[in-house]
C-alpha positions in Angstrom: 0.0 0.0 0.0 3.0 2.6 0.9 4.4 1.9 -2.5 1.4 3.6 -4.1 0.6 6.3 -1.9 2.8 8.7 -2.9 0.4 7.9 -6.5 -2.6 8.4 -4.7 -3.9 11.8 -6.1 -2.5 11.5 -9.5 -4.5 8.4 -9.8 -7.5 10.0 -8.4 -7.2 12.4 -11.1 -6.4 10.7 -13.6 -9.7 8.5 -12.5 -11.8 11.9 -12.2 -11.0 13.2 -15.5 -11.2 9.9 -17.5 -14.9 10.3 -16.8 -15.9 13.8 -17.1 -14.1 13.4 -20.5 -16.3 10.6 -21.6 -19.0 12.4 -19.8 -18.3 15.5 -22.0 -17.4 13.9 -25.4 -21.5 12.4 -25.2 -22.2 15.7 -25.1 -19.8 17.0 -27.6 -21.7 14.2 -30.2 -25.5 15.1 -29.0 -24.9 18.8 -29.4 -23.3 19.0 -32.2 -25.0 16.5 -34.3 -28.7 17.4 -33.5 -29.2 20.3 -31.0 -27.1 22.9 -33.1 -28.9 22.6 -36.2 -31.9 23.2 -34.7 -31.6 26.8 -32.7 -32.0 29.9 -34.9 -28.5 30.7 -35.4 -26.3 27.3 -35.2 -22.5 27.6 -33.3 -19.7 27.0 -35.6 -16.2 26.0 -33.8 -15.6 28.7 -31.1 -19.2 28.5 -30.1 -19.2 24.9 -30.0 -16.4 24.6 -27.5 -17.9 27.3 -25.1 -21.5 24.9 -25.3 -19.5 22.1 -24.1 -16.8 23.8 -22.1 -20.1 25.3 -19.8 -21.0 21.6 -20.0 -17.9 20.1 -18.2 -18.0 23.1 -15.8 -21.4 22.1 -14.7 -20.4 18.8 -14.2 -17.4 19.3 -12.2 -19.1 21.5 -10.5 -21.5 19.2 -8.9 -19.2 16.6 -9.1 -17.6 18.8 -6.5 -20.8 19.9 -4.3 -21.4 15.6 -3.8 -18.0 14.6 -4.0 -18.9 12.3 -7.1 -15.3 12.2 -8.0 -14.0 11.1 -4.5 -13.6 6.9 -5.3 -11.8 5.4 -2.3 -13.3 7.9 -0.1 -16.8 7.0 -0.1 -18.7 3.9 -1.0 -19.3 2.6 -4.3 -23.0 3.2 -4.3 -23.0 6.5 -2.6 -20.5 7.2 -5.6 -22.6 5.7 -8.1 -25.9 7.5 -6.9 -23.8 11.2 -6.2 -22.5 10.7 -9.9 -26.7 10.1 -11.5 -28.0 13.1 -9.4 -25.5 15.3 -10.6 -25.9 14.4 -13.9 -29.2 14.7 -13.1 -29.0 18.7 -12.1 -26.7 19.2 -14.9 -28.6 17.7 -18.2 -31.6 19.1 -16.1 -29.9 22.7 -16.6 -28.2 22.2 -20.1 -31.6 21.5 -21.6 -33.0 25.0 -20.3 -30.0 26.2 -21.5 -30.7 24.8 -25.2 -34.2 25.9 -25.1 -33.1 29.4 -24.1 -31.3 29.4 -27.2 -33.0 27.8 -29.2 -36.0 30.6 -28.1 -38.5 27.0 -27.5 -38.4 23.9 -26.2 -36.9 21.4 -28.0 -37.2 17.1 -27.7 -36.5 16.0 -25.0 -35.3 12.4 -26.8 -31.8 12.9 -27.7 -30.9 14.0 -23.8 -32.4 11.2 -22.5 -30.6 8.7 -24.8 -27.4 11.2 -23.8 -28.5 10.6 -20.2 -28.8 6.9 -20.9 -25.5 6.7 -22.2 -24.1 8.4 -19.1 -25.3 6.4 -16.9 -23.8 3.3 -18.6 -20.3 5.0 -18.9 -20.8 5.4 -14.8 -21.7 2.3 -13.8 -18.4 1.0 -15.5 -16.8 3.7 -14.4 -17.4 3.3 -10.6 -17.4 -0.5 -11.1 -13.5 -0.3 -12.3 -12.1 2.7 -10.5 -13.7 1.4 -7.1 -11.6 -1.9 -7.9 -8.4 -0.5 -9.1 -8.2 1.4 -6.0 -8.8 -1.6 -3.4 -6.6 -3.2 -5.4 -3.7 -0.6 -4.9 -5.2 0.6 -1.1 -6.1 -2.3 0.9 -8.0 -1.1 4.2 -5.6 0.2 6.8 -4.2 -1.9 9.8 -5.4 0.4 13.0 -5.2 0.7 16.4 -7.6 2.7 18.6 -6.4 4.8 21.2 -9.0 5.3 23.3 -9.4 7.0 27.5 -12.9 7.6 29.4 -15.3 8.8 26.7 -17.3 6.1 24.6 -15.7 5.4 21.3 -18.0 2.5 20.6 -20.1 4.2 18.5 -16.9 5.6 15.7 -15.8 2.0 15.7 -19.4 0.6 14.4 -19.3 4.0 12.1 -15.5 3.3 10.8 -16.0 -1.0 11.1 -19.1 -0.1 8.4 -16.2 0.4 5.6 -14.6 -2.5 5.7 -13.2 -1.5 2.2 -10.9 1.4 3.7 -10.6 0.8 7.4 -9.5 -1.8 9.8 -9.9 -1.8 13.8 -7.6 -4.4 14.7 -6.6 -3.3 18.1 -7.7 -1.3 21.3 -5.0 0.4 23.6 -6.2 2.1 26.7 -4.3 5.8 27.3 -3.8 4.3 31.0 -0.8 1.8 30.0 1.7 5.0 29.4 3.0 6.8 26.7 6.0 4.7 25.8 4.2 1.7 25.9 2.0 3.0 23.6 4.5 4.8 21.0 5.9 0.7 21.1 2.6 -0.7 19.6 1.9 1.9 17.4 4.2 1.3 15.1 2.7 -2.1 14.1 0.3 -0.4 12.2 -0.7 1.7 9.0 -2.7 3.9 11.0 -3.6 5.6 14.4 -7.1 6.7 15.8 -6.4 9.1 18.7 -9.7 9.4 20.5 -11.2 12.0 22.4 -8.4 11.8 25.1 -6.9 14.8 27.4 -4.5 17.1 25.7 -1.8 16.4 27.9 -2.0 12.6 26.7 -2.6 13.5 23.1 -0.2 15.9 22.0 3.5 13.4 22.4 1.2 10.7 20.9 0.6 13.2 18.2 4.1 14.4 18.0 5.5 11.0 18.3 3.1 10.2 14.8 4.5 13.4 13.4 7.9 12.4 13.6 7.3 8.8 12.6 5.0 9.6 9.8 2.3 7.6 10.7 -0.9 8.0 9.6 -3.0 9.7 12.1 -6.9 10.2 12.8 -7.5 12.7 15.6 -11.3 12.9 16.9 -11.3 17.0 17.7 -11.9 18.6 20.9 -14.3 21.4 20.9 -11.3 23.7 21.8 -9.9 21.7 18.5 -12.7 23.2 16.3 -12.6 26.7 18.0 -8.9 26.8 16.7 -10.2 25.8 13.2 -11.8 29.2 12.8 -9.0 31.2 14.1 -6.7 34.3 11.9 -3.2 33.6 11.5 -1.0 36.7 12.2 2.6 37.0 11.5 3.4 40.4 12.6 6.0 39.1 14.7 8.3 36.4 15.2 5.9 34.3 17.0 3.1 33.4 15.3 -0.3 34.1 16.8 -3.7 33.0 16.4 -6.9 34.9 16.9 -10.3 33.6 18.0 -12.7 36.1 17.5 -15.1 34.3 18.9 -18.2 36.6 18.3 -20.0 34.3 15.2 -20.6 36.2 12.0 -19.9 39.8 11.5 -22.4 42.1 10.7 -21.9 42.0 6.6 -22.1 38.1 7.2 -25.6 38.4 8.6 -26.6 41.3 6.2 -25.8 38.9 3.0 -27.0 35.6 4.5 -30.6 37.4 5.7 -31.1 38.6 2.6 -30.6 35.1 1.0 -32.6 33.9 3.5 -35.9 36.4 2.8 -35.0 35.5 -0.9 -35.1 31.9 -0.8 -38.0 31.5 1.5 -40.3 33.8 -0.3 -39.5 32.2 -3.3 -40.0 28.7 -1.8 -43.4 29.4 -0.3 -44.2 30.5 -3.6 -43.2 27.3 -5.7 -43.9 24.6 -2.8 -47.2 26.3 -2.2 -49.7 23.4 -4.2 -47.3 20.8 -2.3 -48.1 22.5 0.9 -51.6 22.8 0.3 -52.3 18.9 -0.8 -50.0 18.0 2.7 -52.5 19.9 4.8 -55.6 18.3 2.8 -54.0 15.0 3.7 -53.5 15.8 7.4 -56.9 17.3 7.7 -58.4 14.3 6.1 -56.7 11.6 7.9 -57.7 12.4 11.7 -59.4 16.3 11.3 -56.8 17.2 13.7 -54.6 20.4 13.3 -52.5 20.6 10.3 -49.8 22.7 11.8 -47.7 21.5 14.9 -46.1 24.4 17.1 -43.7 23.9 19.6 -40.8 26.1 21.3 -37.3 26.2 20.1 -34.4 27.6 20.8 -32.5 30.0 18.1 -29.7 32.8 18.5 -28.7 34.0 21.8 -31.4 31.5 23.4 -34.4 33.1 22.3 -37.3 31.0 22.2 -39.7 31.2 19.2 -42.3 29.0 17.8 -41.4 26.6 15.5 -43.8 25.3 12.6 -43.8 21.8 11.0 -46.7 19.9 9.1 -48.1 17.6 12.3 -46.9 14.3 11.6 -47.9 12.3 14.8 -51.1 11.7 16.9 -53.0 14.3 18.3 -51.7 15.1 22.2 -48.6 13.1 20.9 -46.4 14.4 24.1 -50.2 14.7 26.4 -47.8 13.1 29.4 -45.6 16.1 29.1 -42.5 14.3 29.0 -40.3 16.0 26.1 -38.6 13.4 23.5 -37.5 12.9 20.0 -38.9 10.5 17.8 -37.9 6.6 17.7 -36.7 4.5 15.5 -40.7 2.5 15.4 -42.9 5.4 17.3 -46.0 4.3 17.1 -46.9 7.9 17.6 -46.5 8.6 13.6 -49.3 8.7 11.8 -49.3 7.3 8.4 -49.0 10.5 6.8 -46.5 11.7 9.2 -44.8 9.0 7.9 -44.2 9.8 4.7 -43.8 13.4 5.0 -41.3 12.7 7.5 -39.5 9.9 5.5 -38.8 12.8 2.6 -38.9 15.8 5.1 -41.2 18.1 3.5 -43.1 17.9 7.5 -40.4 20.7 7.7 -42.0 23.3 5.1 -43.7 25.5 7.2 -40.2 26.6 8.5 -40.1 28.8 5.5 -42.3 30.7 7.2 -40.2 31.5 10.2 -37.4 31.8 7.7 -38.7 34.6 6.4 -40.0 35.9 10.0 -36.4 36.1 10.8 -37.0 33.4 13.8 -34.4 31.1 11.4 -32.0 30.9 9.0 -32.0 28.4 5.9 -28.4 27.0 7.0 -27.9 27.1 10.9 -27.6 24.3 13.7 -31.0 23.1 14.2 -33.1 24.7 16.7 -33.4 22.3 19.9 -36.2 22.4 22.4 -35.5 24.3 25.5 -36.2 21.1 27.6 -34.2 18.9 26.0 -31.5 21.4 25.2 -31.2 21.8 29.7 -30.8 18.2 29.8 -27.6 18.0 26.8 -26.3 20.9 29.3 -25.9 19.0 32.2 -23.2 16.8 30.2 -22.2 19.1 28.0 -21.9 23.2 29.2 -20.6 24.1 26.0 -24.1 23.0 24.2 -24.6 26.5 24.2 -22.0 27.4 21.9 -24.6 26.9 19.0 -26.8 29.5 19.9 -24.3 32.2 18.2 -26.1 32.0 15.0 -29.4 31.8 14.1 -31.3 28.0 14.1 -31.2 26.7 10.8 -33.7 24.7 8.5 -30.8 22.6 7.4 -27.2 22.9 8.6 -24.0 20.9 8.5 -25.0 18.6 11.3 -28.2 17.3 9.1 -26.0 17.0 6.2 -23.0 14.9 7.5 -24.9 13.5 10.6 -28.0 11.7 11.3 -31.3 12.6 13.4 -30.0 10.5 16.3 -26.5 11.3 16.0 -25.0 12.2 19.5 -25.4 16.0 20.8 -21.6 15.7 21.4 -21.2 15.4 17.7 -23.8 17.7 16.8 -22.2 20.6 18.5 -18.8 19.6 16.9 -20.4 19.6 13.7 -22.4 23.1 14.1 -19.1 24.2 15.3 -17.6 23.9 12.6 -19.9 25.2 10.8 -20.1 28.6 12.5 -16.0 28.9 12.4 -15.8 28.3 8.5 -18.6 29.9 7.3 -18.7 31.6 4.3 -21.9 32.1 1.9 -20.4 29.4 -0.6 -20.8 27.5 2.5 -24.5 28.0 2.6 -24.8 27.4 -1.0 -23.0 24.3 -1.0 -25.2 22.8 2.4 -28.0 24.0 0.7 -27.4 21.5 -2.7 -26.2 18.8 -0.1 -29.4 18.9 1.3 -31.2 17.8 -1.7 -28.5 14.4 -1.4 -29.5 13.5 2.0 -33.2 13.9 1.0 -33.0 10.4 -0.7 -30.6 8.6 2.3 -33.0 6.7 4.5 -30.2 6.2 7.2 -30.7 10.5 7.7 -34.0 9.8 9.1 -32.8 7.0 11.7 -35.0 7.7 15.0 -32.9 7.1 18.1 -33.3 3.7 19.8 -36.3 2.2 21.9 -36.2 3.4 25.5 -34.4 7.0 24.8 -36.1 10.2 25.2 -33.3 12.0 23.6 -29.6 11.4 21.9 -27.5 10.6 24.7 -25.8 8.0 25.1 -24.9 5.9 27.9 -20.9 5.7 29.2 -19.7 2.3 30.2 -16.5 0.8 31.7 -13.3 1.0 29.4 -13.1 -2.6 29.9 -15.8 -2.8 28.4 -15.2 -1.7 25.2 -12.9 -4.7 23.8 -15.1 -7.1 24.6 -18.2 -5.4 23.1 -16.5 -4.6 19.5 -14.1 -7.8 19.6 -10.9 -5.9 19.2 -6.8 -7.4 20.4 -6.1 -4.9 23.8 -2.6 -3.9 24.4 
């Protein structure tokens, strides 16, 4: 594997642009040999190559946005499927682009058999590349390094690609540093878990020297640093946390997107809206709205809106808790408006109120939020930016991912934001739309997220990992 690593992004690269290329020369063949002669005043050369330069763009451009390109990295059939809805948003967008031109709409039947073609070259595509890089990057040999907090749940996570990681071994920090730096060498790769700086930083440095492979699980101080300036005014270099979330241009441009896309959303999504709330209506004449108190910048609490997709008096008991995996509290309707999250429409609303953002962590109930605070203090950290109908925690986490994570993730978010940031969360969102495993409820007997802590001793037997 260490023979062909130094290879690694050249054949990456080489992999990407084999199929954009192919991707782009279908196109090259379609446009030019039908859609040309039919618009009012056909390209000749230099126009041709701007048609199908835009094309390739457009492709690498979403190719980007769902890391379509990214073989190794995620699994084949995430790869497969990122690659189709892509190509999906990009044909979608070149035929609008042809009509435009060609001042009507033209038949539809040459892009599909374009789109058909596509496919094809993809499925071999992903088939191949996938196999030519197991071939030249077997999984890696690792060893956990693990102290008090639960790692069970990263090793299920990490255990779940077989094809590019292997837990082969647990160490506990408690058998010393040099005992450790003597194991650690056995292997391709480390995983330093969430362990106490003191503990972490010579295991880290040690790795460093060594070049070994390291995977470091981030402290929240970790992700603070993330955001932080670099300044070289002097001979020491400093870093500065700010620390105040978004300055005041930040918020000016992202409200304005937010009044923008919510107004226009309403708009469009209005006939979907309507035939939800005929459904809801219908089913059990119950309200069609739900309305319940959230938390969103600075801890203000607002009313949240969402199309009501349980039973009637759903929480009558008073006790506050999130939905399970089989809660026989969902109606049938709630069930499928949940399973393709358009029960979270009426947000536009408070979008546009200004209660929300469109990208922001997602507002938590006040009850439940006291409750994560008792473990975690720094749960508040969140509340520096506005809730969010969608955020980075939805997009690389899951409903019952841990609120641990969920503030590392929303963390990060708030100390790299940017508005390409938004834009890109936002066209994530429409990925994780088709992902069933988003929607995963939390497990029976749990009123929220937390998990339970156990003994370290614990934790070999339970995953069937070697302990050092």
């Amino acid at each position: 594997m260490k023979n062909y690593e130094q290879f690694k992004r050249l054949i990456l690269f080489l992999s990407a642009f084999i199929i954009l290329t192919l991707q782009t020369a279908v196109y090259w063949v379609v446009w030019t040999h039908y859609y040309n002669a039919y618009i009012l005043q056909p390209y000749f050369r230099r126009g041709n190559y701007l048609m199908v330069a835009v094309y390739a763009l457009l492709l690498l451009f979403f190719s980007k946005i769902y890391g379509s390109l990214k073989v190794g990295y995620y699994k084949k059939n995430d790869i497969f499927f990122s690659q189709v809805l892509g190509l999906f948003f990009v044909n979608g967008i070149t035929y609008l682009q042809i009509c435009l031109l060609g001042l009507r709409f033209m038949s539809t039947i040459p892009l599909l058999v374009m789109t058909g073609i596509e496919v094809v070259l993809i499925i071999f595509w992903t088939i191949i590349s996938s196999y030519i890089y197991k071939r030249l990057f077997p999984p890696h040999k690792m060893i956990l390094l693990y102290g008090n907090r639960p790692a069970e749940r990263l090793i299920k996570k990490m255990s779940s690609r077989s094809d590019k990681y292997e837990i082969c071994a647990a160490m506990n920090i408690d058998k010393g540093i040099e005992n450790i730096k003597k194991v650690i060498n056995d292997f391709d790769a480390v995983i330093i878990w969430d362990i106490p700086s003191e503990v972490r930083s010579p295991i880290l440095k040690y790795c460093f020297k060594n070049s070994i492979r390291t995977y470091v699980m981030p402290k929240l101080s970790d992700i603070i640093l993330m955001g932080s300036d670099k300044i070289n005014l002097f001979d020491t270099p400093l870093l500065l946390c700010r620390n105040y979330g978004l300055t005041f241009d930040q918020k000016f441009v992202k409200r304005f997107m937010d009044i923008m896309i919510s107004f226009l959303a309403l708009i469009v999504l209005s006939p979907i809206m309507l035939m939800i709330s005929l459904l809801i209506k219908l089913y059990d004449r119950g309200p069609v709205f739900y309305k319940q108190e959230r938390l969103t910048i600075d801890g203000h609490i607002f009313s949240i809106y969402k199309f009501r997709s349980m039973i009637v008096d759903a929480e009558k008991d008073g006790v506050a808790r999130l939905a399970g995996q089989k809660d026989n509290r969902i109606t049938p309707v709630g069930s499928f408006i949940r399973a393709v999250r358009i029960d979270e429409l009426p947000q536009l609303i408070n979008i546009l109120a200004g209660h929300m953002s469109i990208v922001g962590p997602r507002p938590e109930r006040p009850q439940i939020a006291d409750e994560y605070k008792v473990d975690m203090p720094e749960f508040e950290f969140r509340l520096k930016v506005k809730a969010g109908l969608t955020g980075y925690a939805q997009v690389y986490g899951k409903y019952n991912t841990t609120p641990y994570d969920k503030l590392k993730l929303d963390l990060l978010y708030i100390e790299s934001y940017s508005l390409w940031l938004d834009i890109k969360l936002i066209i994530l969102t429409i990925k994780i739309l088709f992902k069933k495993e988003s929607t995963e409820g939390i497990d029976e007997g749990q009123n929220t997220a937390r998990i339970v802590n156990y003994e370290n001793n614990e934790l070999v037997s339970r995953i069937n990992l070697k302990e050092f």
